[in-house]
C-alpha positions as a Python dict, from the first residue, in 0.01 Angstrom:
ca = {
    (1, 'X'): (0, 0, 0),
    (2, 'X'): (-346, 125, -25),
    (3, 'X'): (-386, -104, 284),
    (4, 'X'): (-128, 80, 470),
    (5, 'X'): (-277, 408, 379),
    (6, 'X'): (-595, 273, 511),
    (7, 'X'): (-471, 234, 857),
    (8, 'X'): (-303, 617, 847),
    (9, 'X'): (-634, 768, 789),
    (10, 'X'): (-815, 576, 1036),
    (11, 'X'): (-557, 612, 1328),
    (12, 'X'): (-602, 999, 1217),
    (13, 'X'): (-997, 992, 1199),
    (14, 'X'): (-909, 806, 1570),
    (15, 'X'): (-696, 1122, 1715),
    (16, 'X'): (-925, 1355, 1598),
    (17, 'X'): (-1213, 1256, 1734),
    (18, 'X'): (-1037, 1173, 2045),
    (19, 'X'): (-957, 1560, 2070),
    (20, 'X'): (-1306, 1664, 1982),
    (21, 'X'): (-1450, 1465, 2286),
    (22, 'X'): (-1186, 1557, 2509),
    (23, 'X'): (-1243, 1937, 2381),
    (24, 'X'): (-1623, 1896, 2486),
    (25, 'X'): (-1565, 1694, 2820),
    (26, 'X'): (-1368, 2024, 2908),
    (27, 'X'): (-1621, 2277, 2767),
    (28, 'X'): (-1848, 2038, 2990),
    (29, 'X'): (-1633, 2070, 3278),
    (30, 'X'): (-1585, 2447, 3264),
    (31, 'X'): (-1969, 2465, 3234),
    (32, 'X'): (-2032, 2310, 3556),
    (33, 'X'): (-1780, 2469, 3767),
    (34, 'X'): (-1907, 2790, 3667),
    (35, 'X'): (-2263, 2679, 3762),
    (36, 'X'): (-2135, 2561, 4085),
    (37, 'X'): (-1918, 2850, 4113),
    (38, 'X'): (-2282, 3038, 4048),
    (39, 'X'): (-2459, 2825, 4349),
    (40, 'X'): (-2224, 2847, 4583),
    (41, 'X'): (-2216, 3239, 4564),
    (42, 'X'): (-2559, 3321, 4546),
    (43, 'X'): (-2561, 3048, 4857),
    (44, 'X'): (-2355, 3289, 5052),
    (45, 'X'): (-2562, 3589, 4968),
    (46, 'X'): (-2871, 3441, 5128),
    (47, 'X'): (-2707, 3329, 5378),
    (48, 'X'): (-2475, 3668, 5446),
    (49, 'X'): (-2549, 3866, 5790),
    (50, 'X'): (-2730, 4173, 5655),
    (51, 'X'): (-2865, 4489, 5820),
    (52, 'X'): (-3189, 4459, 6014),
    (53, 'X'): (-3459, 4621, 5789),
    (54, 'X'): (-3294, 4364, 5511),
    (55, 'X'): (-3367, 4087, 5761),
    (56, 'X'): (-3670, 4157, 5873),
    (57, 'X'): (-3785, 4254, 5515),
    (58, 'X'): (-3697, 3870, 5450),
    (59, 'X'): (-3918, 3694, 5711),
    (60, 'X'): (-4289, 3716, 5597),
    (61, 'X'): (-4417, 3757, 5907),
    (62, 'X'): (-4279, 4104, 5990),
    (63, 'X'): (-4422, 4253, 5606),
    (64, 'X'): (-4623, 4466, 5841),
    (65, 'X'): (-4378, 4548, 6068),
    (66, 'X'): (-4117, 4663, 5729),
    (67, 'X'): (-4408, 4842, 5577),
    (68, 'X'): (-4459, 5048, 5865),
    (69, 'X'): (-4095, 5128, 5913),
    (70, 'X'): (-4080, 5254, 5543),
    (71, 'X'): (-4362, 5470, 5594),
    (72, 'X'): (-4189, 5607, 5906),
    (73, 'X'): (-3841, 5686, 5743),
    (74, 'X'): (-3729, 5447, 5966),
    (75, 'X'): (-3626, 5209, 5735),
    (76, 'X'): (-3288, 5345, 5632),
    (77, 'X'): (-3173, 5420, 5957),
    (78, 'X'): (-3190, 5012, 6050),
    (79, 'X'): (-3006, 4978, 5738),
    (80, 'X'): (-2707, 5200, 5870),
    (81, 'X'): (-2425, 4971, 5951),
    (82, 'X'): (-2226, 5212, 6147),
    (83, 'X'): (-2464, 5196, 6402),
    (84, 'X'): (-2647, 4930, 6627),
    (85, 'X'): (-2974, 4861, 6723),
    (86, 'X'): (-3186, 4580, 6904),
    (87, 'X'): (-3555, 4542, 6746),
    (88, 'X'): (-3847, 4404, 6931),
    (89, 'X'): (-4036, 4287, 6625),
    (90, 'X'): (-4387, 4246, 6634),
    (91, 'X'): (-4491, 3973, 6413),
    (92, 'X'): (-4783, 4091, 6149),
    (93, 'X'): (-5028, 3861, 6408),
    (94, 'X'): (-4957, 4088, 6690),
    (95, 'X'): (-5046, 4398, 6421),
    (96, 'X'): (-5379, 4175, 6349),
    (97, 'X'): (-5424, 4175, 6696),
    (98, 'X'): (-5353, 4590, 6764),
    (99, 'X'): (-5641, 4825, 6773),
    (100, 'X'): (-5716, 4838, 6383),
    (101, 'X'): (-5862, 5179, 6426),
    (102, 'X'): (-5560, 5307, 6611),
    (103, 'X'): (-5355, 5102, 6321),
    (104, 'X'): (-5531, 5302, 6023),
    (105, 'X'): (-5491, 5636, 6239),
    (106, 'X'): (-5084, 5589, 6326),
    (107, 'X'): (-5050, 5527, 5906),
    (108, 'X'): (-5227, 5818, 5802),
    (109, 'X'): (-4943, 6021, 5639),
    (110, 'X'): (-5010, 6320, 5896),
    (111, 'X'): (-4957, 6122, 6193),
    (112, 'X'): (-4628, 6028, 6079),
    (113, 'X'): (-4507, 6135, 6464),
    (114, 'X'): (-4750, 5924, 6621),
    (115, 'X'): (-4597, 5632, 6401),
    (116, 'X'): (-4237, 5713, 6456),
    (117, 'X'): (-4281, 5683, 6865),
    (118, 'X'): (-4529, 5367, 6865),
    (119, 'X'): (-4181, 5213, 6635),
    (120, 'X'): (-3925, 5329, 6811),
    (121, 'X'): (-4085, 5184, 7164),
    (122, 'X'): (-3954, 4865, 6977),
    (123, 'X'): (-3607, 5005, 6954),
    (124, 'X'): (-3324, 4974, 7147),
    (125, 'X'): (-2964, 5124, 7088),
    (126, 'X'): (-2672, 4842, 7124),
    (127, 'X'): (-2660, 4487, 7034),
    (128, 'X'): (-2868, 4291, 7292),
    (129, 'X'): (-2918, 3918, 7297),
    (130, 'X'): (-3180, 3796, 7496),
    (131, 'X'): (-2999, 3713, 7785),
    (132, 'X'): (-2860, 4029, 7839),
    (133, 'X'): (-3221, 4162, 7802),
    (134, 'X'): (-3319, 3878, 8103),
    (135, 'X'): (-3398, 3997, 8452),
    (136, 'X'): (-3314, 4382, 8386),
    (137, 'X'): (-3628, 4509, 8481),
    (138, 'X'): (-3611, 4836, 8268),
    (139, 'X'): (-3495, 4940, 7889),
    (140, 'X'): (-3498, 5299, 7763),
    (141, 'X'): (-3635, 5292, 7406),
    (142, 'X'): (-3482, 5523, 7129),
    (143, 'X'): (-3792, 5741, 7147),
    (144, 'X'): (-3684, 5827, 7561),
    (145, 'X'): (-3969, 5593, 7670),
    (146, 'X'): (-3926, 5344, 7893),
    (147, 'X'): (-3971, 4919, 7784),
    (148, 'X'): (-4020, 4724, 8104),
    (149, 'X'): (-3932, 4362, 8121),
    (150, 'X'): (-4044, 4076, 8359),
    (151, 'X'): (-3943, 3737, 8347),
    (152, 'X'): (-3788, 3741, 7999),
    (153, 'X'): (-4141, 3917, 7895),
    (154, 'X'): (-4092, 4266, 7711),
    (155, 'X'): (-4348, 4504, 7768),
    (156, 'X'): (-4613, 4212, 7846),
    (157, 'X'): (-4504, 4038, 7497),
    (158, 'X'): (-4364, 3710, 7451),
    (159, 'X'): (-4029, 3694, 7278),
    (160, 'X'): (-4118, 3482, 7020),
    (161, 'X'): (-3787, 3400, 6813),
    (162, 'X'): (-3509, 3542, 6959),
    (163, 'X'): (-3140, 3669, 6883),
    (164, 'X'): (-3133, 3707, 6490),
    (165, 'X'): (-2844, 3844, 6369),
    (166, 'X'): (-2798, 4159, 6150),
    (167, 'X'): (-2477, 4348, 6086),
    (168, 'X'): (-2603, 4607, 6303),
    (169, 'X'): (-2801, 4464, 6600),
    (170, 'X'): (-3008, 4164, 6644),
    (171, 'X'): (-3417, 4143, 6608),
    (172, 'X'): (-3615, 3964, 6846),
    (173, 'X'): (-4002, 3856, 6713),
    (174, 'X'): (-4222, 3908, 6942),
    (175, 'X'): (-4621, 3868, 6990),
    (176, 'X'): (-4756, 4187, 7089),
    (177, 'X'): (-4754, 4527, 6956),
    (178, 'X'): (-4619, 4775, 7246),
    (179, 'X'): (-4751, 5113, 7356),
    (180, 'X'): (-4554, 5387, 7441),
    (181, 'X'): (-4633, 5536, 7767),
    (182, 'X'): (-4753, 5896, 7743),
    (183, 'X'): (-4465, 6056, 7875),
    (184, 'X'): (-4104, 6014, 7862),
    (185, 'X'): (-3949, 5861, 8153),
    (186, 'X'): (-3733, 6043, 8437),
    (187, 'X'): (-3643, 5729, 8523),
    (188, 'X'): (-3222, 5550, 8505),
    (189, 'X'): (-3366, 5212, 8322),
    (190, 'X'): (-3091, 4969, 8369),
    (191, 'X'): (-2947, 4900, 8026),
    (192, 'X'): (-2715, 4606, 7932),
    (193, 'X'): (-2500, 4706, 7686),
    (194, 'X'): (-2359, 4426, 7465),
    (195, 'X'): (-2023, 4338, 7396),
    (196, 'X'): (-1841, 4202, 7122),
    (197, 'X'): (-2015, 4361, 6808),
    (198, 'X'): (-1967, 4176, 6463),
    (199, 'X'): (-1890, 4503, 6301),
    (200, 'X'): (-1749, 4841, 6465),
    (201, 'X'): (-1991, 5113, 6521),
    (202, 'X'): (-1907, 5474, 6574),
    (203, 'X'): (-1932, 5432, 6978),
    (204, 'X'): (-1600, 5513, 7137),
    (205, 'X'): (-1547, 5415, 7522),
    (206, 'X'): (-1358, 5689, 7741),
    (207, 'X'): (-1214, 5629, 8096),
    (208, 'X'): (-1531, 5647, 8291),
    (209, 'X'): (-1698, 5370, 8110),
    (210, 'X'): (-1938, 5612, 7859),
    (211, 'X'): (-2045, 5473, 7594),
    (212, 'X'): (-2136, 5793, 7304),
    (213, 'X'): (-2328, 5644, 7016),
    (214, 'X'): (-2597, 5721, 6749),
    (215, 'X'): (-2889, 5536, 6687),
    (216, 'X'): (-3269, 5600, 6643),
    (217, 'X'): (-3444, 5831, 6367),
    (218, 'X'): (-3312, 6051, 6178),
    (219, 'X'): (-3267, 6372, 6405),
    (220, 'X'): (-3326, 6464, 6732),
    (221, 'X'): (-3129, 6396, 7049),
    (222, 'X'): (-3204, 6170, 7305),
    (223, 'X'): (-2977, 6046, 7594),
    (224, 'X'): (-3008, 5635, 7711),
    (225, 'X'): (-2860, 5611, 8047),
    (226, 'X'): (-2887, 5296, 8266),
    (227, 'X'): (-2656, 5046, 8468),
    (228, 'X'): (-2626, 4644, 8318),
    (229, 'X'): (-2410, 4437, 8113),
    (230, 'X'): (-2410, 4078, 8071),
    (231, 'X'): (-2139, 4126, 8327),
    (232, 'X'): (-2252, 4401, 8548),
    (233, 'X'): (-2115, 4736, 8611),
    (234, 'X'): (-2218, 5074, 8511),
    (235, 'X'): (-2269, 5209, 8178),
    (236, 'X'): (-2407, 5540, 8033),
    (237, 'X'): (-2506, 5543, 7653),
    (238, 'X'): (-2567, 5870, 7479),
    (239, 'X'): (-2697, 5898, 7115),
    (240, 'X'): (-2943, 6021, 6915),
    (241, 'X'): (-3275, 5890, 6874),
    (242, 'X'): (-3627, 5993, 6865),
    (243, 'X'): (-3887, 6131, 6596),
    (244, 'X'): (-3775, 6287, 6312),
}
């Protein structure tokens, strides 16, 4: 009898402990796919298309570059997603290599002007990959100046990395800092105008092939015109652009 009572308890000392280690193998279990669950999001945030001056603020070697644009209230406007932009990013070696004296002058708070048109030289509106950028000859920067391009070559620099994505435009590194020309151009730059955006901006095509847009600083008006496409054909962009 006792012998029988024996074997009761120990096939219930068995059960239980058979729950208790299935109980933790599932705690276990749960743990893990909420780490994974943890990974694999913060995974897809790095690896998320974000707006340009996020990008760029993510690659140490346009610090420079970002630190300028915040000091130019420039930085928000590449954040807008409702609009597009192509960047021609100087790396912070090309800064090393820019007049330091000019440098220290264009970040002096009261030159904030002088600032905003040396940044927005490297500004284009639309989303341009570098081979629509190949072989046009002319760009029209958001500050009404015009970029020239030879050979693949913008402005005499080197594109360095090209055809990062952002939500709103693409940012091509590149190893010089550019100039803007003392005057704004009279010129019809041809302008390629890109096609097939990853997010809809506020541009809205009418019959005659217009493109109306905004882009650039905040305030101001500047008009883009040009001919170009990957594709050819003629295409007039209006926005607004230029120092604030």
């Amino acid at each position: 009898m006792f012998a029988v009572m024996g074997m009761v308890a120990c096939g219930g000392n068995s059960k239980s402990d058979a729950d208790a280690n299935k109980a933790r193998l599932d705690s276990l279990a749960k743990i893990e796919a909420m780490r994974q669950d943890s990974m694999d999001k913060a995974l897809a945030a790095m690896n998320a298309v974000k707006d340009i001056t996020t990008t760029a603020s993510e690659n140490p070697q346009l610090s420079t570059l970002v630190e300028l644009l915040t000091a130019a209230n420039l930085a928000e406007t590449l954040k807008d997603q409702t609009k597009s932009f192509t960047v021609f990013a100087p790396t912070n070696d090309a800064f090393n290599k820019f007049d330091q004296k000019q440098l220290a002058d264009l970040k002096d708070p009261k030159n904030v002007e002088k600032l905003q048109d040396v940044l927005l030289q490297h500004v284009v509106a639309g989303r341009l990959m570098a081979a629509d950028v190949q072989g046009v000859g002319q760009l029209q920067a958001l500050n009404g100046k015009v970029i020239n391009e030879s050979n693949g070559m913008i402005g005499g620099a080197n594109i360095l990395e090209s055809n990062k994505e952002c939500n709103n435009g693409y940012i091509h590194t590149i190893d010089k800092v550019l100039t803007p020309p003392k005057a704004k151009s009279t010129a019809k730059p041809k302008k390629p105008v890109a096609t097939n955006p990853t997010k809809p901006t506020e541009e809205t095509k009418t019959p005659d092939n217009t493109v109306t847009g905004r882009g650039g600083s905040e305030g101001g008006d500047q008009k883009v015109t040009g001919r170009g496409g990957s594709e050819g054909g003629e295409q007039k962009v209006t926005g607004r652009g230029g120092n604030k």
